[in-house]
N, C-alpha and C positions, 0 to 999 in steps of 0.2 A: 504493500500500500504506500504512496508517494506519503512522504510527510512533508511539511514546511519544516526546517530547521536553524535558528537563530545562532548565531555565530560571532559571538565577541572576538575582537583579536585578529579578523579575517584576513590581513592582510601581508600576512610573513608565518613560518612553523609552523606549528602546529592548528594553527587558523586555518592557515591557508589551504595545508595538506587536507584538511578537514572538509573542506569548501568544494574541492576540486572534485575527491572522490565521492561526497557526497552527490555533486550534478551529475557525475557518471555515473551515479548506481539510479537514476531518475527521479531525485529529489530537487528540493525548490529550496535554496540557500539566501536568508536573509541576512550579510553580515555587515561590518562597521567592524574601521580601525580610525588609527590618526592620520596616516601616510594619504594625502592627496593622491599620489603620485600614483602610490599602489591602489589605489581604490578603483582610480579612473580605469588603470588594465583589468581589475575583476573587472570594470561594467561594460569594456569592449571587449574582454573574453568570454564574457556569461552573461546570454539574454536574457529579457525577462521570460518568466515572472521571477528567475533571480535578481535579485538588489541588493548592491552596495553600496553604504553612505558612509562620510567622512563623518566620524562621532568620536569623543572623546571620552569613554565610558564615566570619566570620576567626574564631568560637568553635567549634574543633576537635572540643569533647563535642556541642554542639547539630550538627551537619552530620551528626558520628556516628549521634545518635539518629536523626533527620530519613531520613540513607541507611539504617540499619537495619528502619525503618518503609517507606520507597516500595518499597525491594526485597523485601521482604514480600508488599506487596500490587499494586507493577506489574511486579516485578519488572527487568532491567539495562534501563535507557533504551539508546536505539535511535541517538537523538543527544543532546550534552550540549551547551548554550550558556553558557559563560562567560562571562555577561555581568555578573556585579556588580562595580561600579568606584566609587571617589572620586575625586576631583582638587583638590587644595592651593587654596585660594586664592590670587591671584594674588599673588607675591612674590619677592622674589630669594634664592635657596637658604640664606645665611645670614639670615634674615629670620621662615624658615618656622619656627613654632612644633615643639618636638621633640613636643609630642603627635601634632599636625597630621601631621607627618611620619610617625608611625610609626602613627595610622590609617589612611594612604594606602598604606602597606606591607600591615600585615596584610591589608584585605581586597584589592587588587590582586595582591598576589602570593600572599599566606599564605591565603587565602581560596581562588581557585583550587584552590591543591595541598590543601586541605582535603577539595574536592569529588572532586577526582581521588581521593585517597589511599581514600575510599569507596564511590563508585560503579564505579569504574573495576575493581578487580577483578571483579568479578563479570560486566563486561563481556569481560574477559580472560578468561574459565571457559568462555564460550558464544563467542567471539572473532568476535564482530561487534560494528560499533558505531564513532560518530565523535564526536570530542571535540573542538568550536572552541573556543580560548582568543581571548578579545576582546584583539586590541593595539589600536594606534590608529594612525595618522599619525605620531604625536609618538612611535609605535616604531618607527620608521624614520628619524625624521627630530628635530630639536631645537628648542625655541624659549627665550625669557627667561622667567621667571617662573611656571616648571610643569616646574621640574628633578626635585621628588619624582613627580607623576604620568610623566613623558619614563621614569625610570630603572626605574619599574617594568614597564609597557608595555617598553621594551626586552627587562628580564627576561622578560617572557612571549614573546617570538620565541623567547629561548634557550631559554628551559623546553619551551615547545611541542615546539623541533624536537629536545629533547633525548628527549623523550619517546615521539617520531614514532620513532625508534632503539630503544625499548624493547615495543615494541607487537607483536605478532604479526598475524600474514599474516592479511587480511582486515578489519585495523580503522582507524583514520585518525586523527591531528590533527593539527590545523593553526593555525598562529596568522591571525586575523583582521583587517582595517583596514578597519573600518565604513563610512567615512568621516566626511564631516561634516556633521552631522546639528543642527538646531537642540533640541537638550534642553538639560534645566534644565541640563547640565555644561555646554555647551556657552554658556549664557550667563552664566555665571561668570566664566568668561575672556573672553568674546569683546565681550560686554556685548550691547548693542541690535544690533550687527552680527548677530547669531546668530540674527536671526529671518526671513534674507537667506536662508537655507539651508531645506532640504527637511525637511517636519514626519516625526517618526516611522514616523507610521501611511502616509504616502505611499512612505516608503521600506521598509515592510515588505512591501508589497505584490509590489517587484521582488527584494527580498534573501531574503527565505524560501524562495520557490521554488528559487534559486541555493544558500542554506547545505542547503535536503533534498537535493540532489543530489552533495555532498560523499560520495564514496566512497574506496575504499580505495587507488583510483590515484594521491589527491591526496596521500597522508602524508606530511606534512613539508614541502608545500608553502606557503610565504607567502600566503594570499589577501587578496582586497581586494572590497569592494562592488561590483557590474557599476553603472555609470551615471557 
């Protein structure tokens, strides 16, 4: 069955990969990132009824606008992927610049509940519909030098399955751990090790089929990448 699927982050990694194989498996991908640049090639690569908008997940009035426009015209997504994220530069917690830090806030956690805060009801009206929030590894677990990304990713297990409690019968979220995946975040911190790991688009190919089949049995379950 085609679904609509909401796509934060759409324009680089694991967005992107996310984007692509979704239209190839006959899905309708609704995403937003920042990148101008990148958006304009999703919207002359991918016709409608897929759409791409320049959106900045953590500016509360642009997601507004953005959700009051797609639900207009695709009306509630089917499933939502939370996937836009930052991650600090590599540094020890007193180190990390306060801007630094509280870009990795807004759009990691504040960014999230932006998307929720909008599309979400209307998913709640028609009460179907599943919502992954992207954690990570490092929400379950801790490392040095990525205490601001760790803390937020934490927050999203809790938000998630705080949410998975607020949802009615028949809808689902879950918080997610990707894994580990060689993207530009990933070579940030990881440096040249990170190109060790499995490219995007090879890992979209076994995780999309696994996030569409995310239904309402799972709510509030932790998941993780199969592989």
């Amino acid at each position: 069955m085609k679904k609509t699927v909401l796509i934060t982050g759409a324009t680089r990694g694991l967005g992107r990969a996310m984007a692509e194989e979704l239209i190839v498996l006959g899905h309708v991908v609704v995403g937003c990132g920042r990148s101008e640049k990148e958006i304009t090639r999703l919207q002359k690569q991918f016709a409608a009824p897929n759409d791409f908008t320049v959106v900045d997940v953590a500016d509360d009035s642009r997601v507004g606008a953005w959700a009051e426009r797609i639900l207009s015209s695709h009306g509630p997504p089917d499933l939502v992927l939370n996937n836009a994220a930052l991650i600090n530069r590599n540094a020890k917690l007193w180190e990390v610049p306060a801007q630094e830090f509280s870009d990795v806030i807004d759009v990691n956690i504040k960014g999230v509940t932006n998307v929720i805060r909008y599309f979400v009801p209307a998913m709640v009206k028609r009460a179907s519909g599943v919502i992954v929030n992207f954690s990570s590894g490092w929400g379950r677990s801790t490392d040095a030098e990525v205490a601001p990304y760790c803390a937020t990713k934490w927050a999203i297990e809790g938000l998630t399955q705080s949410l998975a409690q607020e949802l009615p019968s028949g809808m689902a979220a879950v918080p997610f751990n990707p894994g580990i995946i060689a993207t530009d975040m990933l070579q940030s911190c990881f440096g040249g090790s990170a190109s060790g790991y499995a490219r995007p688009e090879a890992w979209a190919k076994t995780t999309v089929p696994f996030l569409l089949k995310i239904n309402s049995a799972d709510n509030g379950k932790p998941m993780t990448a199969p592989g």
